[in-house]
C-alpha positions, -999 to +999 in steps of 0.1 A: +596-839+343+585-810+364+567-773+349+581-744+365+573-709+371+597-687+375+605-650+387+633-631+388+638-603+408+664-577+414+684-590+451+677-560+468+700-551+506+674-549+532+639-553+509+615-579+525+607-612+502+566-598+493+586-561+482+619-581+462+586-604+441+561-578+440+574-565+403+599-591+387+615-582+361+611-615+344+586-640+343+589-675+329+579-711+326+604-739+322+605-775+322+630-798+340+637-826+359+643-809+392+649-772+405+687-777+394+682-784+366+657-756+355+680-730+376+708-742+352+682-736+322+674-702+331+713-693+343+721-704+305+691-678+291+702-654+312+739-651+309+739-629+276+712-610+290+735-598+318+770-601+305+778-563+301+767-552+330+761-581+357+731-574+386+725-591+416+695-612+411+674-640+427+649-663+410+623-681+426+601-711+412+570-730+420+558-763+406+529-761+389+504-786+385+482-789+358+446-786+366+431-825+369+400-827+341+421-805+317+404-774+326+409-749+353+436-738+379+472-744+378+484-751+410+513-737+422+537-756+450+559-740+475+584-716+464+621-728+460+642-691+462+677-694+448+705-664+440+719-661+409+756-653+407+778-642+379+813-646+380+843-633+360+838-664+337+801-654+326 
């Protein structure tokens, strides 16, 4: 089982990556077994959210390691970027 942070951002045309995670509009922390799984978890949270009027989004996460005496830093692992897409169905 794998901690996640996680960001989501508004999928902007032309905005550079630093600009599109500079403000998220949502911050999180999830737990899963892999990236799938915790995209799937925050898709699930999300879809009300969005369902009236659906925006085009991405989410990014980075493992995060807990510090090793208990005490201290997270650290954070490279960051996995992934769209989110609505469909008719959502």
């Amino acid at each position: 089982m794998y901690t996640y942070v996680y960001y989501i951002a508004e999928k902007i045309p032309g905005a550079m990556e630093m600009q599109r995670f500079a403000h998220p509009i949502h911050v999180g922390i999830v737990s899963a077994s892999d990236h799938e799984a915790a995209y799937t978890a925050v898709l699930h949270d999300l879809r009300p959210t969005f369902a009236d009027a659906p925006q085009e989004l991405e989410v990014r996460f980075e493992v995060v390691t807990a510090p090793r005496n208990g005490a201290g830093v997270w650290r954070h692992g490279k960051p996995i970027d992934t769209d989110i897409t609505f469909t008719s169905a959502d």
